[in-house]
VEXLO-374537 format. One line per 8 residues: their letters; for each residue x, y, z of C-alpha. Coordinates in steps of 0.2 Angstrom, whole numbers, plus 2048, in hexadecimal, padded with zeros to 3 digits. Example, Ala and Ser with C-alpha at 12.3 -4.5 7.8 and 13.67 -1.06 7.14 Angstrom:
residues 2
as	83E:7EA:827 ~ 844:7FB:824
END
This chain:
residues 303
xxxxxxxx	09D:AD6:EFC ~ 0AD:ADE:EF6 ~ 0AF:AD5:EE6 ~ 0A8:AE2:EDC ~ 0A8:ADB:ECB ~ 0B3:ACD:ED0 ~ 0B2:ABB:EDB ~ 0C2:AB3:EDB
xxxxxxxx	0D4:ABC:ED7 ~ 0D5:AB2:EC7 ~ 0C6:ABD:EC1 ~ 0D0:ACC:EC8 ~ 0E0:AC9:EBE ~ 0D6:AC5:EB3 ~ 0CF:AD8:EAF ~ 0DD:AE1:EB5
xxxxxxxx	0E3:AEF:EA9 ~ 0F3:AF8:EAA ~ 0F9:B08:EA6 ~ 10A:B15:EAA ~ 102:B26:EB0 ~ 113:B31:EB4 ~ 11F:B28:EBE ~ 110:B1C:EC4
xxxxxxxx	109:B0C:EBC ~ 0F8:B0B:EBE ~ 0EE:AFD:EC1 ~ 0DB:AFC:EC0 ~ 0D1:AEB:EC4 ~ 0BE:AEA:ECB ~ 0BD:AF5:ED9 ~ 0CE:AF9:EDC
xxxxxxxx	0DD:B05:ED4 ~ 0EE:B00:ED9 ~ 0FB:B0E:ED4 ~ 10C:B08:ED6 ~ 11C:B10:ED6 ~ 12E:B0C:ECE ~ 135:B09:EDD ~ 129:AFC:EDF
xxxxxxxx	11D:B04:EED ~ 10B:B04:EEC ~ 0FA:B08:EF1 ~ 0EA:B02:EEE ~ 0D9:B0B:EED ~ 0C7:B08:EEB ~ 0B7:B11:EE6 ~ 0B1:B19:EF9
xxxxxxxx	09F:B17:EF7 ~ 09F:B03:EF0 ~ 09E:AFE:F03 ~ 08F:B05:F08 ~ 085:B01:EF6 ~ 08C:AEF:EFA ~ 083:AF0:F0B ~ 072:AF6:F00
xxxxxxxx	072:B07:F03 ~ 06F:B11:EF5 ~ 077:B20:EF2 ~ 074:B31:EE8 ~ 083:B3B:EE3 ~ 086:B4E:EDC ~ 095:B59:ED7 ~ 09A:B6A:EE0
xxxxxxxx	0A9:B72:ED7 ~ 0B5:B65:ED6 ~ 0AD:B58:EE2 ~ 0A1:B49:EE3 ~ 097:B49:EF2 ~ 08D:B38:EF4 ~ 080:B38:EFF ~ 079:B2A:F08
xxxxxxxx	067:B2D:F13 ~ 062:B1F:F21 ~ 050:B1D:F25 ~ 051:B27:F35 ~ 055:B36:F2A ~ 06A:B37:F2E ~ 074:B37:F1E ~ 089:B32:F1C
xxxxxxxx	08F:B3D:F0E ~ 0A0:B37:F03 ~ 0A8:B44:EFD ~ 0B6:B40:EEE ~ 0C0:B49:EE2 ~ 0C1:B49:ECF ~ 0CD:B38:ED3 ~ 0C2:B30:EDE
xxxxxxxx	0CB:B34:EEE ~ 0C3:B36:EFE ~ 0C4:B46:F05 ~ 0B4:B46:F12 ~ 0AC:B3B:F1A ~ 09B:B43:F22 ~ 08D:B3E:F2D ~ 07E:B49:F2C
xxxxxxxx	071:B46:F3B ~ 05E:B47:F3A ~ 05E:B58:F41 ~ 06B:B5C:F32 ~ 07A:B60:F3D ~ 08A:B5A:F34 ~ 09A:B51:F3B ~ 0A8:B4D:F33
xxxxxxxx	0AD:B3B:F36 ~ 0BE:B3C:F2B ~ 0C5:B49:F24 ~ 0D3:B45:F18 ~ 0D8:B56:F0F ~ 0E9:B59:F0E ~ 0ED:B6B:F17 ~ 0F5:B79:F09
xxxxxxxx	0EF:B70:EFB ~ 0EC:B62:EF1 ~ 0F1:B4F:EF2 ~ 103:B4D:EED ~ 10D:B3E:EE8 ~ 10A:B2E:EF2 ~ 11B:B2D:EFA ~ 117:B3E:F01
xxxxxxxx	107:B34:F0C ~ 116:B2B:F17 ~ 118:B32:F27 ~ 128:B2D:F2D ~ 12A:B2C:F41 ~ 134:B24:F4F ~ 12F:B15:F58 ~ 122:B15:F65
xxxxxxxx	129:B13:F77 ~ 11F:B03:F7B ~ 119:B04:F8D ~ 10D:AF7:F8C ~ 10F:AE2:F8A ~ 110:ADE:F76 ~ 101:AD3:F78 ~ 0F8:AE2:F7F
xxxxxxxx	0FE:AEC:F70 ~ 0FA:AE0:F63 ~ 0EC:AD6:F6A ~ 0E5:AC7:F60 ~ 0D2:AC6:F60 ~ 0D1:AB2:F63 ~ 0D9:AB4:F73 ~ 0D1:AC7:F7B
xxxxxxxx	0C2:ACA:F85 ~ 0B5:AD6:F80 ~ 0BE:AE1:F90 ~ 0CE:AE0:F84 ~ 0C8:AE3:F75 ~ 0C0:AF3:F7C ~ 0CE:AFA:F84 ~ 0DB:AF7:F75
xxxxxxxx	0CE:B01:F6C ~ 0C9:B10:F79 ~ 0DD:B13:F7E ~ 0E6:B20:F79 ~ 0F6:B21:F6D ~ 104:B19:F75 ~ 10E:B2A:F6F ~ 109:B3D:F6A
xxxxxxxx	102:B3F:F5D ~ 10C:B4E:F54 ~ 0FE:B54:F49 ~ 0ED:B52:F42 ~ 0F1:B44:F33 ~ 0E5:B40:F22 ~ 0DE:B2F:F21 ~ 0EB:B2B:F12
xxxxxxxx	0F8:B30:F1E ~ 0EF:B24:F28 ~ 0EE:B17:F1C ~ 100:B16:F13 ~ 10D:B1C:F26 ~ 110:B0D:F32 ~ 11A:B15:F3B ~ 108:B20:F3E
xxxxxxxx	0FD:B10:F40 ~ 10A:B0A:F4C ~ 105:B17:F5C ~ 0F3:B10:F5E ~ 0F2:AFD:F62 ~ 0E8:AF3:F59 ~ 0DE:ADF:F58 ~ 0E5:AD2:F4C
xxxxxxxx	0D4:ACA:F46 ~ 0DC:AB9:F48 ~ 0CB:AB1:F49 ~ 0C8:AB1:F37 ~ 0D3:AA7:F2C ~ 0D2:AAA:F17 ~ 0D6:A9B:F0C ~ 0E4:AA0:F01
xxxxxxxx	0DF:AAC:EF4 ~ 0CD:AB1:EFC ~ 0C7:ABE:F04 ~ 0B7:AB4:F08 ~ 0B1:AB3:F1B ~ 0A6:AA5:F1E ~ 096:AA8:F29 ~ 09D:A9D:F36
xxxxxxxx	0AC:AA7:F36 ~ 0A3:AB6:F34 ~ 09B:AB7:F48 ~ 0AB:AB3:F4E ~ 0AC:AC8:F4E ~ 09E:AC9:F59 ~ 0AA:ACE:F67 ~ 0B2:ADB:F5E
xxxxxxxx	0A2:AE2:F58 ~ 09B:AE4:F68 ~ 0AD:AEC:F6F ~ 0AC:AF9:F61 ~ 099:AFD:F62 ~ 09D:B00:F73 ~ 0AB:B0C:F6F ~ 09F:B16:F63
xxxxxxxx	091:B17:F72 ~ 09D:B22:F7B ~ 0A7:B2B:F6C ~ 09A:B28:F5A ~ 0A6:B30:F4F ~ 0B4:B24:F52 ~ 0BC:B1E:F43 ~ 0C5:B0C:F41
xxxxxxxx	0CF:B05:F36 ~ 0CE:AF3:F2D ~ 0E0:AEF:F27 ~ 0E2:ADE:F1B ~ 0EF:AD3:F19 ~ 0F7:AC5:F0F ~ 104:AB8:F10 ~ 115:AB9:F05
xxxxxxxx	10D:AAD:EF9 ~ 109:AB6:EE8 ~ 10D:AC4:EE0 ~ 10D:AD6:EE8 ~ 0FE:ADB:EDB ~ 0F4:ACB:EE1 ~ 0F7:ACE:EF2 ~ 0F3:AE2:EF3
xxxxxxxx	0E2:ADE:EED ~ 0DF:ACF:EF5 ~ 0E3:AD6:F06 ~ 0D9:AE6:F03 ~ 0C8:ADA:F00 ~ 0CC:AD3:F0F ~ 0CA:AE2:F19 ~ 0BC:AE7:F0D
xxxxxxxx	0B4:AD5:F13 ~ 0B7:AD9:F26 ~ 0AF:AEA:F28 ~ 09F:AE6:F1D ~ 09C:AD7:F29 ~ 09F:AE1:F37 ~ 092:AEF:F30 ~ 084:AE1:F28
xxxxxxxx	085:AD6:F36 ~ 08A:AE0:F48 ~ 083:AF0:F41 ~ 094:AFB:F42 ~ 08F:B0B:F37 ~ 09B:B0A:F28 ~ 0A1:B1B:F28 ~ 0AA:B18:F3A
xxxxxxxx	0B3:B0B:F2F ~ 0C2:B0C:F25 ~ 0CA:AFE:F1A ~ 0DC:AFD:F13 ~ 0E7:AED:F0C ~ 0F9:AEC:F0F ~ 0FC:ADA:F04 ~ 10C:AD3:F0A
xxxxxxxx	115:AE2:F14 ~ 114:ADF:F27 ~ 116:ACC:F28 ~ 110:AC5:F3A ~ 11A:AB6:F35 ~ 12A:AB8:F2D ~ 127:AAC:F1F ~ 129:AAB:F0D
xxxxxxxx	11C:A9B:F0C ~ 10A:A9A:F0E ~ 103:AA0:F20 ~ 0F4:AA3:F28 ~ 0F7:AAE:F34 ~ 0FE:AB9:F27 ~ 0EC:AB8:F1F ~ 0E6:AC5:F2B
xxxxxxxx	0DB:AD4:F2E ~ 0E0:AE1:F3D ~ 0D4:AEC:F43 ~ 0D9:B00:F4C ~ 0D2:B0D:F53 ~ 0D8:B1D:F49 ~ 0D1:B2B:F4F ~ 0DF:B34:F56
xxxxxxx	0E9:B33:F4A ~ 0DC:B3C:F40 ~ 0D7:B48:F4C ~ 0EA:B4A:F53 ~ 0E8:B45:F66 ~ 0F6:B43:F70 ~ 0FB:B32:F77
END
């Protein structure tokens, strides 16, 4: 489960291959392209579909025009449909029903055209008013109720929402992130340099499983978001990979042993940015995964 090709970082460095594309270096390694910028900004993204072939599903894919579609069927006859470009890039996520009825669970075509340069993904707006306690804002799991849990996920943004926003908006504006509150998954703690979550560790998420399946009772086509992160220990590469597989980690657990659907989940790694503790040294509680609910960004609900 998201190693893909690779079961320590040492393997990862070890296959890494780098190459400038434009203004960009890219940065291939199992599983995962990192394209960095000159000014020393950068994203990391994985193959859409490894997920749910790591969970056993086998999938089937086809090409219309200048799209993948990638069709995975469950025994009752539904199907979730990825649809990519010629990059790789998620444009659609679909379920189809047993009746055939389609829905689109996440939508992340760019309005008037195509995908343009990653700096063009930040959304830059003001602060939230925060009208709420922090620690009702940002709650941490070891301490929350499932009545907690629930209502941190169910609430509405804490501020309007100006627009419908793409996933990679999503994915790469904080500011964005910032107007739903979310659950710092302080329950599980990785060793340094892992993305490993030991079994014991593992049903400690039984509480937030059961939080969000209830969200998804009432609203099925909810989308969440599993955000990684690192401590400052390592280099920014290292840590952007690391705390992506550490999201990776989160929402296949959550799918393989609480039954979540995978395509109501979403994973991103941040590495380093956004330190809890403001700390330059090793730090668990900077080795973290946050989970959010992001639906209304995506569907642009006001707060």
């Amino acid at each position: 489960m998201a190693t893909q090709g690779a079961q320590r970082l040492d393997d990862v460095r070890a296959r890494r291959q780098e190459e400038r594309e434009g203004d960009v270096t890219i940065i291939r390694e199992p599983g995962r392209t990192i394209i960095r910028g000159d000014d020393g900004t950068a994203i990391i993204r994985r193959d859409e579909d490894q997920r749910f072939r790591d969970l056993g599903w086998e999938g089937r894919s086809e090409r219309r025009g200048g799209e993948t579609r990638t069709i995975f069927e469950r025994p009752d006859g539904s199907r979730v449909i990825t649809v990519t470009d010629e990059r790789g890039r998620l444009l659609r996520r679909i379920r189809t029903g047993p009746d055939g009825r389609e829905v689109v669970i996440i939508d992340n075509t760019v309005r008037g055209g195509g995908p343009g340069r990653f700096a063009d993904e930040i959304v830059v707006l003001p602060p939230p008013p925060l009208s709420i306690p922090r620690d009702r804002y940002i709650v941490d799991a070891d301490g929350a109720d499932e009545g907690l849990l629930y209502e941190t996920f169910a609430a509405p943004p804490i501020a309007p929402i100006p627009r419908r926003y793409t996933l990679d908006e999503v994915r790469y504006s904080p500011d964005l992130r910032a107007r739903m509150r979310s659950v710092d998954i302080d329950t599980i703690n990785f060793d340094s340099g892992s993305w490993q979550v030991r079994q014991d560790q593992a049903q400690r998420l039984a509480g937030l499983a059961a939080s969000i399946r209830q969200v998804l009772r009432s609203s099925p086509n909810e989308v969440f978001m599993v955000e990684g992160y690192t401590d400052a220990v390592g280099s920014d590469v290292d840590n952007l990979s690391l705390s992506d597989r550490r999201a990776q980690s989160v929402a296949e657990i959550l799918t393989r042993d609480f039954q979540i659907p995978p395509e109501n989940l979403t994973a991103q790694g941040y590495g380093e940015h956004y330190l809890k503790v403001n700390t330059q040294g090793p730090s668990r509680e900077n080795r973290r995964v946050t989970l959010r609910r992001i639906t209304p960004l995506l569907n642009g609900q006001g707060g």
